[in-house]
Structure formats: C-alpha cells, structure tokens
C-alpha positions as CSV (number, residue, x, y, z in Angstrom):
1,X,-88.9,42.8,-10.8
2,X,-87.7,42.7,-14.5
3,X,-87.4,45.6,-16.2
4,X,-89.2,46.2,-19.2
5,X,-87.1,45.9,-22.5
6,X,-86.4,49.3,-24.9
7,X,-86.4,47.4,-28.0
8,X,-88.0,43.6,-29.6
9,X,-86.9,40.8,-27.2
10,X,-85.5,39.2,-31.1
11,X,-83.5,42.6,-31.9
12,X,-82.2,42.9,-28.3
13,X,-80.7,39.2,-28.7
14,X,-79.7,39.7,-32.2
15,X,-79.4,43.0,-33.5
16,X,-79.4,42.5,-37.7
17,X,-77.5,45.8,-37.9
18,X,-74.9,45.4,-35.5
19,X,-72.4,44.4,-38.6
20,X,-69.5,44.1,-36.5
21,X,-71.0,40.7,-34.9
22,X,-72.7,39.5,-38.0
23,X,-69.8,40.6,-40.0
24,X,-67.8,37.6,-38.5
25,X,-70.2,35.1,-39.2
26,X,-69.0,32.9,-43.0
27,X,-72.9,33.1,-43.8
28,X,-74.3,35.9,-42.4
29,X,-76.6,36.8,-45.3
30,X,-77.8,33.2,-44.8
31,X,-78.5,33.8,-40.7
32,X,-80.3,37.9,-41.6
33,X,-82.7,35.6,-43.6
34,X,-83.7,33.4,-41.8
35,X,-83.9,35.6,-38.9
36,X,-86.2,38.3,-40.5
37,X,-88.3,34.7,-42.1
38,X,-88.6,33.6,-38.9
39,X,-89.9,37.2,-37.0
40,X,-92.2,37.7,-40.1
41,X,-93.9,34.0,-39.5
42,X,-94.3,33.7,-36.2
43,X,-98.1,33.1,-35.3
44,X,-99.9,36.3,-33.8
45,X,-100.7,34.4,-31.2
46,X,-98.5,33.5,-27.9
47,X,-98.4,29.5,-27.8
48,X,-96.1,29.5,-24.4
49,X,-95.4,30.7,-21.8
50,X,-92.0,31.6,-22.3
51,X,-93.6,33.5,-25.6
52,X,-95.6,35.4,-23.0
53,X,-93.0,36.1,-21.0
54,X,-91.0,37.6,-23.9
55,X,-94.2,39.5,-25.2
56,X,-94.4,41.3,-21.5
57,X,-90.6,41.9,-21.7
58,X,-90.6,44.2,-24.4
59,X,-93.7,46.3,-22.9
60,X,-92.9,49.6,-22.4
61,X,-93.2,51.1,-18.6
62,X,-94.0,47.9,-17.2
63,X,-92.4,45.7,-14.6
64,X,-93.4,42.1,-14.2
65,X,-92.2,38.9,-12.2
66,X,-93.3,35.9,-12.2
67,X,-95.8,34.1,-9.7
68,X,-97.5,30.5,-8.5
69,X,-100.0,30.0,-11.0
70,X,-103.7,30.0,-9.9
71,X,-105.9,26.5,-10.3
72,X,-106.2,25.8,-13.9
73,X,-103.6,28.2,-15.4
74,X,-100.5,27.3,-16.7
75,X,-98.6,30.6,-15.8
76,X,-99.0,33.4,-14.5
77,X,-97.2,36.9,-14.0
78,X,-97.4,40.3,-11.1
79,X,-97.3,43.5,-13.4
80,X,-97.1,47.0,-12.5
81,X,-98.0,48.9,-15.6
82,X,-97.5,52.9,-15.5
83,X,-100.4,54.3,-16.0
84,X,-101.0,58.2,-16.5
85,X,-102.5,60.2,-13.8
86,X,-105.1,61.7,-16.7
87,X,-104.7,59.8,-19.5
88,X,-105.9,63.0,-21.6
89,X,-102.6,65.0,-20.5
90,X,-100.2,62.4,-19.5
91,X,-98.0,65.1,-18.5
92,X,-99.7,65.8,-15.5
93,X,-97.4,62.6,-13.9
94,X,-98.1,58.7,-13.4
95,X,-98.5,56.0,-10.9
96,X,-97.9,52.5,-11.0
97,X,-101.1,50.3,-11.8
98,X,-101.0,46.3,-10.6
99,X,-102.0,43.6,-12.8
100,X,-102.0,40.1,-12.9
101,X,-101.9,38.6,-16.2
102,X,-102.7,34.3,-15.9
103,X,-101.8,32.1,-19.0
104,X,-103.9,29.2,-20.1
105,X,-104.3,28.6,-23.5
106,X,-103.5,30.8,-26.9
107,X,-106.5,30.4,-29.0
108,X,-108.9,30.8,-26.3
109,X,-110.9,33.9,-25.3
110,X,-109.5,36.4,-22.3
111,X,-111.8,37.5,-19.4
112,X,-110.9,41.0,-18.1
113,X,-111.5,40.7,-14.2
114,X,-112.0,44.6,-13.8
115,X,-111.7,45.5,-9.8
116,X,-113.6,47.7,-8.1
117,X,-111.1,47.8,-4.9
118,X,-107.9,46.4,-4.1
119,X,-106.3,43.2,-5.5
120,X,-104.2,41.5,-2.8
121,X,-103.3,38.0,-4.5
122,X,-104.3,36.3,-7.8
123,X,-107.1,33.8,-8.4
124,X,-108.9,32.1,-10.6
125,X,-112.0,34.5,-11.2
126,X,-115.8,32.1,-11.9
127,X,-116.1,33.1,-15.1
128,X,-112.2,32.1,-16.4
129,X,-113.2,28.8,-15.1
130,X,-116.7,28.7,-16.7
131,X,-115.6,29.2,-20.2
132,X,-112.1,28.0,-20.3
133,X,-110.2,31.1,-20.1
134,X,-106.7,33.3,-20.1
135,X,-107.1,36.2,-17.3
136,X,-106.1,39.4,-16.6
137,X,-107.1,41.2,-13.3
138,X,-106.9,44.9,-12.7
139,X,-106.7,46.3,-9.8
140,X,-108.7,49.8,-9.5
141,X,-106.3,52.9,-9.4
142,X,-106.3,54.6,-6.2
143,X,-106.3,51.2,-4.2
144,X,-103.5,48.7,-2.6
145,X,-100.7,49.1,-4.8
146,X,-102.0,51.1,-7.3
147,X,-101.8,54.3,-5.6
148,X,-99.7,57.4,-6.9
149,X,-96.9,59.5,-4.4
150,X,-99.6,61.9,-3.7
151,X,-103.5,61.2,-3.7
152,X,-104.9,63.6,-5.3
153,X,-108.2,62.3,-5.8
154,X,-109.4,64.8,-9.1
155,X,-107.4,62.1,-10.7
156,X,-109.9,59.0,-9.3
157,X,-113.1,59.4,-11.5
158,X,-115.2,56.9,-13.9
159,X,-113.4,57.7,-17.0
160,X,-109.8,57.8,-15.5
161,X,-110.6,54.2,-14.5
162,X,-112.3,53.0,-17.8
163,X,-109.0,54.6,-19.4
164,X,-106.7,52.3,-17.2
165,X,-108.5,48.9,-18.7
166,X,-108.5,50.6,-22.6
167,X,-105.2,50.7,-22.4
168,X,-104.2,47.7,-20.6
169,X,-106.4,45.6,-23.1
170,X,-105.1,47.3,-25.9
171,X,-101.6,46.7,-24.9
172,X,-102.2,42.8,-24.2
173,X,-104.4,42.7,-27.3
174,X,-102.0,41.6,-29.6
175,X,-100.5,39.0,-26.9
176,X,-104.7,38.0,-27.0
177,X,-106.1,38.6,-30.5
178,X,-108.9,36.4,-29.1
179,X,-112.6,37.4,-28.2
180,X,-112.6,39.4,-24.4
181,X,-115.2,39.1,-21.8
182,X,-114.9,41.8,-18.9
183,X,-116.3,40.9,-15.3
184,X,-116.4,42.4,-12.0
185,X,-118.2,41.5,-8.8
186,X,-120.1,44.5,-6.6
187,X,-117.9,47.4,-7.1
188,X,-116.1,45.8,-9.9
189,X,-119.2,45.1,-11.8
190,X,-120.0,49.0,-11.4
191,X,-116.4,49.2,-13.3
192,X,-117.4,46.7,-16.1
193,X,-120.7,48.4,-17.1
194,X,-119.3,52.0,-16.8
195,X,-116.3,50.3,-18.5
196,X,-118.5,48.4,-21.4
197,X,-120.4,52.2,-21.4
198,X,-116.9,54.3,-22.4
199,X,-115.3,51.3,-24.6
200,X,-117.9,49.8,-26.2
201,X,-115.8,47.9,-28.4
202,X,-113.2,46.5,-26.1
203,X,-115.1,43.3,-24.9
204,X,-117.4,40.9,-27.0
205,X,-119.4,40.7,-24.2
206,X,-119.2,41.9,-20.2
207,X,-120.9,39.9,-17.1
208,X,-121.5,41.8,-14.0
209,X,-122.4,40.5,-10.2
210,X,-124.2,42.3,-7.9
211,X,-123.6,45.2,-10.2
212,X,-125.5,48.6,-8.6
213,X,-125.6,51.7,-10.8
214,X,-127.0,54.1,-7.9
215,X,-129.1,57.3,-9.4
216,X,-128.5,59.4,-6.0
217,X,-126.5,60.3,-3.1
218,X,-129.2,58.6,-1.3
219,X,-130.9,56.5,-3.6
220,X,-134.6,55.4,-2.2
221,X,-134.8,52.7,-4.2
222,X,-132.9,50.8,-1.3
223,X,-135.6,51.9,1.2
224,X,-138.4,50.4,-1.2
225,X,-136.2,47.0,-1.0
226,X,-135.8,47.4,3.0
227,X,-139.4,47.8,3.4
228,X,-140.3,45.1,1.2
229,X,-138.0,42.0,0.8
230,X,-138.5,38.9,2.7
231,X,-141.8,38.1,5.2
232,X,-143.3,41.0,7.4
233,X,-142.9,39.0,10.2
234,X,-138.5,38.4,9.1
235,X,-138.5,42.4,8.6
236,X,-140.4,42.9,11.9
237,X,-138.0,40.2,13.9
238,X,-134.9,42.8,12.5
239,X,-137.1,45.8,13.6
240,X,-137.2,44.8,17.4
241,X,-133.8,44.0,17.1
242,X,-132.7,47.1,16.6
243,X,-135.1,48.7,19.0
244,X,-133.9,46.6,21.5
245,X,-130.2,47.3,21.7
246,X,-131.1,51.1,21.1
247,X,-133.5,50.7,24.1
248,X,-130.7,49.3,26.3
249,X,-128.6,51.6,25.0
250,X,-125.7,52.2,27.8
251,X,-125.6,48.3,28.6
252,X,-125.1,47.7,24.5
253,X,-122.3,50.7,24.1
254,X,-120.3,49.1,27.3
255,X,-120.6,45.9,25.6
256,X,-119.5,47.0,22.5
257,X,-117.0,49.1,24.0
258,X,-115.1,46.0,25.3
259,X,-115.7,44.0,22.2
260,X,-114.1,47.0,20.4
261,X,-110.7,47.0,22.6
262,X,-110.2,43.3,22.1
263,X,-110.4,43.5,18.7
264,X,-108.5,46.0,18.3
265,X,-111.0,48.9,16.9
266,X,-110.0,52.2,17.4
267,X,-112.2,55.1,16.8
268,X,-111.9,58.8,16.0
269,X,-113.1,59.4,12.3
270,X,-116.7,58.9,14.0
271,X,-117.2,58.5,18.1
272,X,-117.6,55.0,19.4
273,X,-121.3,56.3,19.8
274,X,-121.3,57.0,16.4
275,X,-120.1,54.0,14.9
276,X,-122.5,52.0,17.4
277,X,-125.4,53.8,16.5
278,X,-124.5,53.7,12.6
279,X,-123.9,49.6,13.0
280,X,-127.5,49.7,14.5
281,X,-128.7,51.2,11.3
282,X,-126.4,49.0,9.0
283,X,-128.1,45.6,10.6
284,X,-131.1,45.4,8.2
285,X,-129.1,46.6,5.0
286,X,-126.0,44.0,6.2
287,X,-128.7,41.3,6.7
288,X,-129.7,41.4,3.1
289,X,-126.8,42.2,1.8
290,X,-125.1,38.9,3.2
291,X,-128.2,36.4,3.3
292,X,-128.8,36.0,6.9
293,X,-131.0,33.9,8.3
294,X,-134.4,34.8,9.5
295,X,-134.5,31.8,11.5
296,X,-131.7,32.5,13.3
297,X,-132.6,35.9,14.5
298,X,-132.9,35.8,18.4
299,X,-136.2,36.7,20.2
300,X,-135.7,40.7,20.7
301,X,-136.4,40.3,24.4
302,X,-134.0,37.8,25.3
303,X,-130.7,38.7,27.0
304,X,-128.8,41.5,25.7
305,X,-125.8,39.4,25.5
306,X,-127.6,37.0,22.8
307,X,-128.9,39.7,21.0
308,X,-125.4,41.3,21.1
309,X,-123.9,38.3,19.8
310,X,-126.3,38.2,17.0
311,X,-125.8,41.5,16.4
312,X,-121.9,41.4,16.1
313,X,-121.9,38.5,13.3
314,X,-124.9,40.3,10.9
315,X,-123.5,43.7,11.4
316,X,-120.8,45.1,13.9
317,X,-118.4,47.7,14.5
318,X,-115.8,47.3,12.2
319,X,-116.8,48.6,9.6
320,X,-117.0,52.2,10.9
321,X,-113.6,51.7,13.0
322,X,-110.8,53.9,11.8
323,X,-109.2,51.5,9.8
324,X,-111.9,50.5,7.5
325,X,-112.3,54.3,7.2
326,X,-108.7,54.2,5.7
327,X,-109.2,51.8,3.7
328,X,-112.4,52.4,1.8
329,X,-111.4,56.2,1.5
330,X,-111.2,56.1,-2.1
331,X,-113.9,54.2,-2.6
332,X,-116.1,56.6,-0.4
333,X,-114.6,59.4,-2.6
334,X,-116.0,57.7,-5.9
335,X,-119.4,57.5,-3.7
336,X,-119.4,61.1,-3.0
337,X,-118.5,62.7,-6.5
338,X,-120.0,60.3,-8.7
339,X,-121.4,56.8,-8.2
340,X,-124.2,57.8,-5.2
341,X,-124.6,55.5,-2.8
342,X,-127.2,54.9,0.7
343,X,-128.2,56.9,3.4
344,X,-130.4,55.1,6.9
345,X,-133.6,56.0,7.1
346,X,-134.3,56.1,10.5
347,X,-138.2,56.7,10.8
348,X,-138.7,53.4,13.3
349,X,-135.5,54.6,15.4
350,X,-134.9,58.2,15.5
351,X,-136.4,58.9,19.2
352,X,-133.6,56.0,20.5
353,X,-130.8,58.0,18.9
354,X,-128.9,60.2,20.7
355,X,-125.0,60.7,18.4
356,X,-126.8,60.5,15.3
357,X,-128.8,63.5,13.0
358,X,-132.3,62.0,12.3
359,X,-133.1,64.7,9.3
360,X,-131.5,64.5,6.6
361,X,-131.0,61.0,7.5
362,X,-127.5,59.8,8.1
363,X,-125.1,59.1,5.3
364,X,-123.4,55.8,4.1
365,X,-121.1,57.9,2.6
366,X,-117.6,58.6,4.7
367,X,-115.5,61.0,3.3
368,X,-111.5,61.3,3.5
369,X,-110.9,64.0,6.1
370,X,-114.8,64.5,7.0
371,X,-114.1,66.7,3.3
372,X,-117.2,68.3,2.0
373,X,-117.2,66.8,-1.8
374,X,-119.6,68.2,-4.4
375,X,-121.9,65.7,-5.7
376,X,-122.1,65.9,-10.0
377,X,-125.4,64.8,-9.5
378,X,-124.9,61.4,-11.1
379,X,-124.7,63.1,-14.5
380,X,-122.5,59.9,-15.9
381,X,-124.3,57.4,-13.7
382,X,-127.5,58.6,-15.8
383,X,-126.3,58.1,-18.6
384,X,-124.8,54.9,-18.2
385,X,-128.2,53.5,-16.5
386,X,-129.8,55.0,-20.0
387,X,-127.2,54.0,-22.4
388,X,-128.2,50.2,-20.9
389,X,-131.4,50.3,-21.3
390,X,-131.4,51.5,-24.8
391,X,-128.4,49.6,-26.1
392,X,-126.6,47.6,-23.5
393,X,-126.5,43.9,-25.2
394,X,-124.4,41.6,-24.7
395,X,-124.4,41.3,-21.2
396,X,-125.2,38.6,-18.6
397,X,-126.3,40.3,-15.3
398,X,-126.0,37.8,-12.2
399,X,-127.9,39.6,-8.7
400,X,-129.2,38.0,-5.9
401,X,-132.9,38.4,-5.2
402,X,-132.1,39.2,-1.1
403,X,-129.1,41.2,-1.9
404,X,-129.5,44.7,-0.9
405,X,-127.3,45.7,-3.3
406,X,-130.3,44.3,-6.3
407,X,-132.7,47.1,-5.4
408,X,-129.8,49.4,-7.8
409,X,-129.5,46.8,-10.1
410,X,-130.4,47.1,-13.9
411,X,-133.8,46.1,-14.5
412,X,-134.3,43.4,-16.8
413,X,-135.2,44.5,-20.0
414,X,-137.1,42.2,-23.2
415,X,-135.6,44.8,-25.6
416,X,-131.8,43.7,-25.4
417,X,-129.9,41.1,-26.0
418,X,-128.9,40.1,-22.6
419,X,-129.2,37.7,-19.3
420,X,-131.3,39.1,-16.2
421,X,-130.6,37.2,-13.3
422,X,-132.6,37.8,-10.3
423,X,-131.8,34.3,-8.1
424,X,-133.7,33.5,-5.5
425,X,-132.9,33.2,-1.9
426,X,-129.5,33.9,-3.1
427,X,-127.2,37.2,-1.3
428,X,-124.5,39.4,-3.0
429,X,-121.9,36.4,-1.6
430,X,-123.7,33.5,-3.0
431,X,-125.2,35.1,-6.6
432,X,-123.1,33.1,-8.7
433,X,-123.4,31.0,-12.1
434,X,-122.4,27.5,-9.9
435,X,-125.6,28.6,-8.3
436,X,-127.9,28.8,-11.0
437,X,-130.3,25.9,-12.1
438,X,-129.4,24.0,-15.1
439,X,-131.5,25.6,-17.4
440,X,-130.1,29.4,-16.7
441,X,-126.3,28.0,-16.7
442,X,-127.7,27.0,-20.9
443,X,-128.3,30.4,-21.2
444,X,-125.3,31.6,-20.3
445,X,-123.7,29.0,-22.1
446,X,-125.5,29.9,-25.6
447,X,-125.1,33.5,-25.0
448,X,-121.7,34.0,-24.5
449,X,-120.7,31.5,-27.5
450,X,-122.8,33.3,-29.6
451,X,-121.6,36.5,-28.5
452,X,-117.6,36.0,-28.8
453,X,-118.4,33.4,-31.9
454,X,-116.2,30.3,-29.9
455,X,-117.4,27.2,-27.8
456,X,-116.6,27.2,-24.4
457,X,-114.5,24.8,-23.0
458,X,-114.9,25.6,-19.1
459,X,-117.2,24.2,-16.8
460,X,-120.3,25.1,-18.3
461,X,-119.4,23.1,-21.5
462,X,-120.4,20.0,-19.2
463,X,-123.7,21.8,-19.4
464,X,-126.7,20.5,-21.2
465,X,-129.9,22.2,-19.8
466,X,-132.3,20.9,-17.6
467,X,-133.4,22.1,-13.7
C-alpha cells in the first residue's frame, strides 16, 4: 500500500523554498514562476487518472493501491481511510475504513455506493452505469475490513456511520466538484436515507433499494404483509409446508442434521433444534423476500424428502449456523440498539414447537454473545421515517411489490418530490431500474437530471419513454 504524502504531491517534487536546489538553476526566478502559474491554473477538476492518483497521494491518513478496474471505468483504486472511532472526540482512537474509489470521467456526477455490510471486491454499482458515473463505495464500519483492534460496539451507531460518508465525501469533494448521488441496496439503502437524514446537503439526490426504515423491535407491519401478499391459496400452500415438516418433526431434524455436517454447519450460538425450528419460521418471510415461486411449491403431503429439498433452497439452515452468527454480529447489534427489526409470529405453529418460546414470539434479532442490548426505542428511526415524509425530496425509492422487506418501506407520498417504486412481481433481488418499464426508467431519467442539473449519459440516456 502507498503511503499517504505529508505535503502537495507538486511541493514534495519541487519544493520552491528549498534554495539550495533552485539556487543552482541560471533561471530560477523564471522556473518559481512558472511553477506557482501552473499550481494556480490547474482545473479543479481531476482530468486523469494519474491526476487522481496524485490527488489521493497527498490525503492525509489514507493508504491506497491500485486495482483492475470494474466494467466501464477507466481506473480504479483500494483505500483505507482512518476514520475516528467518534468522530465528535477523535481522541477516543481510530480504525481503518475501506473504500473503493472508481474513475470514469471528470466532469461527470459521482454516485456514493453507501454499504450497509461488508464490501469484499469492487463493482460497477446499477446506478453508476445508469447515469454515466465516477464511484466511490464505502464499506460500513464495523464490517470486513473496516473493523477497529477492539469492537467495542458503542462506537457502531447511525450517526457514527453517517459521519464516516460526510467525511469521506468531503475529502473527495474537491477531487469531484460535480453533483453526488448516494445509493445503497437493503441495508445500504437504510444507510443512504439515515445518511441523506444527517447530511442533508451532501448529495443532490439519493436512490435507495429495498430500503426498510423499521419503527419497532418487532415491527407488525411485516405480519400485515405475511398475511396478505400473494393468493390465499400461495400463502396456504407455505402454511402446510411448514406444518408438515414440524409435524414430522424427528424425521426432518435427522435430515437436516446430515445436511448440516456435509455442509459444514456447526451450531452452538442456538441448538440444531433451534436453528431448525427458526428456518421453519424464516420460510414464509425468505419466500417473499427472494421471489419464490408459488408454482413450484411441493404438495405438503408428498415425501418428506421433496418437501425437504424445497425447503433447503427457499429457506435452510445456514443462516442460523454459527458462522453466519459471526458474521452478521454487527449488523444484529445495529438491529438491537437502533434500526428494529422482525420477530415470527407463530400463531399457526406454536403447538408443533418444542426448542422455541411461542410468547413473546421469537426474535430475528441475534445478539453478539446472547448480550441483552437496550432497545432506544427507535427514537432516530422515527425521526428519520418523519423527517421523509415531511421533507424527503429528491429521492427515487426502488422496492419490490413481493419483497418482504416493502412492508417497512417508505410509503409513497404526492407531497414530495420524489419516485415511489412499488414493482410488481418483483423481490428484494430483482427490484431494479433494468426492471422497470419504459415509462418509469423516463422518470428516473427526468428526475435525476433535474435534480443534479446534468444530462445523463449512462444507460438510461438510451431512454425515451414508452411501456
């Protein structure tokens, strides 16, 4: 990794008041000239890469190296920015925060991928590609690299995390005096509206996906969806599903059990009857969330085997397998203290249940350690939920009409100046502006050139209405 420079990349190369070098030079008043002309005209904007480069060079407290470029982009860089633990006493120690930053062209706008988990590789995010765009993707603090000696998780909140982007927008701003766009997807659209909540300013406009802003530790709003979405008939289908495998409950858990071993799943943060019995109650949420097909839902008194088998691709053990426990830790955190989350309501199942509390209802929630974490009560949630409904313009919301995750989205709202997206028969994997019709990609189109005052010159400029 390069280390980053203590002074201008210019000075460090030429230092104007070292006078024993310049003092050998026949015409060095002629060369100070021309070399203070030449820092004083240089364009605001970076027009290379190599002027990049030399921009992130003289960054204070970050590393960078460069890596393959990403479809489209001309260039593109690894960073690890230091980041304060609290940004409001910086004292209190730092961590190293990972960034990708992905050069395509000077004069055109930046879209601010804002995580909402880890960030393993770079890529070209949708909406870089849709308006023709430089990026720069954040991964969250507290996940993959971005993790400090010792986590101490006070330091993982909302406004710690909005901090993180502030600052790494305002220290690429100059590199990008060009409009911003932030966007997220699930998680990371929760960080681009809390985000676009606490910085108002930074971004011309923000698009979330599958963006939930959850009101409660259990919010019902999902059970209204669950009881609702789809046909009766789809929702009955998942029903006997569910009561089947519960009903052969001994032949399902050795099943399972071997599945488990062979893949490797180890268990001990909840007991293989646990996590079986919490799978069970994950199916109907998982089948939403991920657009299954109702049509391909087995008859419930079929073999166990084929049920099984269905069973394993909609929902599964995984998920609730140690290592998954590890590595959604922090984000469980975040659920626990402040976002809110889900809980399984487990009415229809609770006399097959034998590992699992029926009242309260079981938790989504998995905290580090099994800690007991006090719940604010969703105080900032609220007021982020409320601050978008009374001024939250600018903003292109994309949801899928089967995604679970929709029942918590933002409701759409004639008042503001913004996109409500509710696309049918799509799921929180497919809600995406290739997927919408022709007319709704003209919206987006028209919105965000009016909003960051630039034509785009992605994909959707190819755009010109229509179904």
């Amino acid at each position: 990794m390069k280390k980053a420079a203590p002074f201008g990349v210019a000075f460090f190369v030429f230092n104007p008041w070292d006078l024993g070098y310049f003092g050998r030079m026949k015409h060095a008043p002629i060369v100070l000239c021309l070399l203070f002309g030449f820092l004083l005209s240089r364009p605001a904007l970076a027009q290379t890469s190599d002027e990049v480069e030399l921009y992130l060079f003289d960054l204070p407290g970050v590393q960078f190296e460069a890596v393959p470029a990403p479809a489209m982009f001309e260039s593109s860089w690894t960073l690890l920015v230091q980041q304060p633990l609290d940004h409001e006493h910086p004292e209190l120690g730092s961590f190293r925060q990972k960034v990708y930053v992905s050069h395509f062209e000077s004069d055109r706008p930046v879209v601010l991928v804002t995580e909402g988990y880890n960030r393993g590789r770079n890529y070209t995010s949708e909406l870089a590609a849709a308006i023709g765009a430089n990026q720069v993707v954040v991964e969250h603090r507290f996940y993959g690299a971005s993790v400090p000696d010792s986590m101490d998780y006070t330091h993982l909140n909302i406004r710690q995390a909005a901090a993180d982007l502030h600052r790494i927008k305002e220290m690429l701003s100059e590199l990008y005096d060009v409009p911003w766009v932030a966007s997220g997807i699930s998680k990371g659209g929760q960080t681009t509206l809390y985000y676009r909540y606490l910085y108002p300013d930074d971004v011309a406009a923000s698009a979330p996906y599958v963006a939930p802003i959850n009101l409660a530790l259990e919010d019902e709003r999902i059970y209204d969806f669950l009881n609702s979405v789809g046909s009766r008939s789809c929702r009955k289908d998942i029903l006997a599903i569910q009561r089947r495998i519960l009903e052969d409950y001994d032949a399902s858990l050795l099943r399972l059990k071997w599945h488990a071993k062979g893949e490797g799943l180890e268990f001990g943060y909840l007991s293989l009857e646990e996590a079986f019995e919490y799978a069970v109650l994950e199916y109907p949420f998982s089948f939403w969330q991920w657009g299954s097909d109702c049509g391909e839902i087995p008859d419930a008194t079929e073999d166990i085997e084929e049920v099984l088998d269905h069973f394993l691709e909609v929902s599964g053990l995984a998920f609730f397998s140690n290592a998954s426990m590890t590595d959604y830790a922090s984000h469980y955190y975040q659920c626990a203290r402040e976002f809110g989350y889900y809980s399984y309501e487990t009415d229809a199942v609770q006399d097959l249940l034998r590992a699992l509390p029926v009242s309260p209802n079981p938790s989504a929630i998995f905290t580090p350690n099994h800690d007991k974490i006090p719940y604010d009560g969703g105080v900032l949630a609220r007021e982020v939920y409320d601050w978008l409904e009374a001024s939250g313009d600018r903003i292109v919301y994309i949801n899928g009409a089967l995604d679970t995750w929709s029942a918590t989205a933002m409701p759409p709202n004639e008042d503001r100046d913004a996109l409500y997206f509710f696309m049918e028969d799509q799921s929180h994997r497919t809600a995406r502006i290739a997927n919408l019709d022709g007319g709704q990609k003209q919206q987006v189109k028209e919105a965000l050139e009016r909003w960051m005052g630039m034509p785009i010159t992605g994909t959707l400029s190819e755009i010109e209405g229509g179904d």
